[in-house]
N, C-alpha and C positions, 0 to 999 in steps of 0.2 A: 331343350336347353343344352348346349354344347361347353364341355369341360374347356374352359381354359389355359390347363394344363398342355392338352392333346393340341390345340388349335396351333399352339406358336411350336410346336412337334413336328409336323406333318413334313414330311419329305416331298420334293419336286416330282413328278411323273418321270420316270426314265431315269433316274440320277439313284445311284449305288451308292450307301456309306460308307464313310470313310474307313471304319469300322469293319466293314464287309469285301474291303479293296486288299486289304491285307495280306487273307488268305491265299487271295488270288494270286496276287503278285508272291508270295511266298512259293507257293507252285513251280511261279514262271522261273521264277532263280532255279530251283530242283530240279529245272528240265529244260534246263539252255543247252543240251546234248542233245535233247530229242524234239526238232522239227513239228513233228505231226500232233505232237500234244502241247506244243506252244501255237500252233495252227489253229487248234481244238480250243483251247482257252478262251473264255470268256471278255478276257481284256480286249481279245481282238478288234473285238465291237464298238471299244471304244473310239471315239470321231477321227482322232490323230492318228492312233494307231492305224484306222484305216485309209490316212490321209497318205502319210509314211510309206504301206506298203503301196498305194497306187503311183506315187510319186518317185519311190527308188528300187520296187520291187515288180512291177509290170509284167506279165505276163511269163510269171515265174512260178513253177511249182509252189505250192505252201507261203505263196508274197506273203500274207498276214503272220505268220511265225515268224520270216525273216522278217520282219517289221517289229515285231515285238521282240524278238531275240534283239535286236539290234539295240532297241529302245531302254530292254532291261537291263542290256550290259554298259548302257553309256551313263546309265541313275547309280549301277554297283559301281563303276568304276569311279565317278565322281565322291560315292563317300566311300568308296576303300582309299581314297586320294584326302580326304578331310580326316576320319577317323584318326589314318597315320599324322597329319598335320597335327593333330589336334593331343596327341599321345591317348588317344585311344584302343590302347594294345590288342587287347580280346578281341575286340569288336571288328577293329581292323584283320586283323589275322582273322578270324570267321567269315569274315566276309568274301577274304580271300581263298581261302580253301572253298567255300561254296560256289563262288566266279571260275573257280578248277575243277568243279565236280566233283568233289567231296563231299559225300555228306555229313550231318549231324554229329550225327555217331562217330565219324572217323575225324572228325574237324576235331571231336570233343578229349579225341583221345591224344591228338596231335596239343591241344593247347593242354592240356593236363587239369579238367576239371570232368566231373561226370556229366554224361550226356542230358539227364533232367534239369540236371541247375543251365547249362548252356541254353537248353532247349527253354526253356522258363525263364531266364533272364537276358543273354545277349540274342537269342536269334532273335525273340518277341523284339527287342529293340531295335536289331538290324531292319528285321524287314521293314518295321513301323518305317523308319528312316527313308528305306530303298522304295516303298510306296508313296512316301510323301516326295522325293526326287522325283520318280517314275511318273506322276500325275501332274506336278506344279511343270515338271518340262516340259508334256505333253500338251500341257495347257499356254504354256508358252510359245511354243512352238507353233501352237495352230493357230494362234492370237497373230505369232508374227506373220506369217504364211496366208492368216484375213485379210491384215493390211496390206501387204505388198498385190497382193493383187486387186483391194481396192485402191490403190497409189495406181495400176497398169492401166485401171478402168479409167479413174479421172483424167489419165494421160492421153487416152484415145479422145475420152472427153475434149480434152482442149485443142487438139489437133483439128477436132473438127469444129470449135470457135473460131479459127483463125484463118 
């Protein structure tokens, strides 16, 4: 007999929770200085990311870091661009200091709250934010990047109707 709790649970084969995306991308923020451990990352793996580096990084040392460096700064910078829209001061400024290589601790001391509460309340927030950017773009991106070249195929297509 199979619990029908678990049933409507189950995760897709290959697919990382969203839950589980977090960290990762938390990482990649802390190590947009350091190439070989945005290379190293997990996220690399994923489909766009790898689309990304084949596509504007080729035959380049560490393509998939630069693919993901690129990818991570363009999700931070979109909501260090909202947050401020939005007056969301902390969050904004955190955000900003971490897209500059500050960490934590020195963002924490820079906006004047202690590093636990920062660490426990706006970066869990931030990053949530910057992984849900970081993924919905990605997935955009490679949606757009589907079509356009199923649009190239049907074009060959019709070239040869005619």
């Amino acid at each position: 007999m199979t619990n029908t709790a678990t049933r409507g649970s189950r995760k897709k084969p290959g697919r990382v929770p969203f839950e589980m995306m977090i960290p990762r991308v938390a990482s990649a923020v802390r190590n947009l200085d350091d190439l070989i451990a945005l290379d190293q990352s997990p996220l690399t793996k994923l489909s766009f990311v790898e689309k990304h580096a084949a596509d504007q990084y080729q035959n380049r040392l560490c393509s998939r870091g630069l693919a993901l460096r690129a990818l991570i700064t363009e999700s931070l910078d979109d909501i260090i661009s909202e947050t401020a829209a939005n007056g969301l001061v902390r969050l904004h400024d955190l955000l900003d200091m971490l897209r500059n290589g500050l960490t934590i601790s020195k963002a924490s001391r820079e906006i004047g709250l202690c590093r636990e509460h920062v660490s426990r309340v706006y970066a869990k927030q931030a990053f949530r934010l910057v992984t849900e950017r970081f993924l919905s773009r990605g997935e955009r991106d490679l949606a757009h990047r589907d079509h356009v070249e199923r649009m190239k195929g049907s074009d060959d297509d019709n070239r040869c109707l005619q």
